[in-house]
N, C-alpha and C positions, 0 to 999 in steps of 0.2 A: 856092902852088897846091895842093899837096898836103894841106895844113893846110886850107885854106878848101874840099876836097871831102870830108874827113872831118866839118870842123862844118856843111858842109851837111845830112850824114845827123842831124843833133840837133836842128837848128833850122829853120825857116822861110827867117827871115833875114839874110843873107850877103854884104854889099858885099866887094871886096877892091880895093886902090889899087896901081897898081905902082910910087909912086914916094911919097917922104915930100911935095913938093907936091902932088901929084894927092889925097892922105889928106886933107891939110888943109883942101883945096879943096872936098875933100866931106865934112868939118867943118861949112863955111861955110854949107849950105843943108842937110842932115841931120841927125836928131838921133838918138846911138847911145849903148848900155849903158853898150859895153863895146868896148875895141880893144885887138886885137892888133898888135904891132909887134918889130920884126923891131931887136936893138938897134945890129946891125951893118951900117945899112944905108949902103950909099956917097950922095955930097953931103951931105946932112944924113941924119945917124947918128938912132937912135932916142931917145937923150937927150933931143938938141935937137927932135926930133919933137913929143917929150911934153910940152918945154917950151913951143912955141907953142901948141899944144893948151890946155893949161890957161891961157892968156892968153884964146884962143877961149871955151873953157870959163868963164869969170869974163865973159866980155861978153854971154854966150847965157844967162846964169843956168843953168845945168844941170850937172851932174854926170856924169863917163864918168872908169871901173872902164879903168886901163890895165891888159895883161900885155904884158910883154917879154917876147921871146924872143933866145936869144944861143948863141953855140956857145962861150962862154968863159966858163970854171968859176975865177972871179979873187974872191981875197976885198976886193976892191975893189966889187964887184957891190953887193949892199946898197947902202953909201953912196952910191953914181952912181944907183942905180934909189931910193931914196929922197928925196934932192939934184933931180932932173928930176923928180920926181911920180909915175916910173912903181908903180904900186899891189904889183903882185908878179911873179915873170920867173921861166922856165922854160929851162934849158939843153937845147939842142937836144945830141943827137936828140930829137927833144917825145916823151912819154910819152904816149898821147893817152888813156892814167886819168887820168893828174895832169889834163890841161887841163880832163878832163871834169869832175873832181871840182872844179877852183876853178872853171869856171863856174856849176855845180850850186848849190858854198857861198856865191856870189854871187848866186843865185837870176838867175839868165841862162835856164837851162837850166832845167826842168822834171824832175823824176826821172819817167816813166811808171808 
């Protein structure tokens, strides 16, 4: 929540999911950049998130730029967030330079 009212002030637009179904779900009938995901989420973890994701993603024809987000600084990171598809991940506490700066270099975000 806190995350999604800071990228509000950047952007237009801003869905947020509270649950890794309820994301997917709106997958299903939306078409997005870019998503953020949360990689420790309980039921289905953001891994597996990302993994149905990209199964979606291959059936919709389209492309979506993932970041994780995680509060665990493990040098296992890398190969789990590459392994699942997530694109690049950010150890919380989120830096909200960093996030701005990779949506900016992903051209998400517009520099004014």
């Amino acid at each position: 929540m806190i995350i999604k009212k800071r990228i509000d002030k950047w952007t237009e637009q801003v869905d947020m999911a509270n649950t890794a179904t309820e994301g997917l779900r709106m997958l299903k009938f939306f078409d997005y950049d870019v998503v953020l995901v949360n990689l420790n989420m309980p039921v289905m973890n953001g891994f597996e998130f990302t993994q149905q994701l990209r199964i979606l993603e291959k059936r919709r024809g389209n492309n979506i730029d993932v970041i994780g987000l995680t509060a665990l600084s493990h040098p296992m990171m890398p190969l789990l967030s590459t392994f699942s598809g997530v694109n690049e991940y950010i150890v919380k506490s989120v830096d909200y330079r960093e996030l701005e700066d990779k949506l900016i270099n992903k051209d998400f975000l517009h520099q004014n």
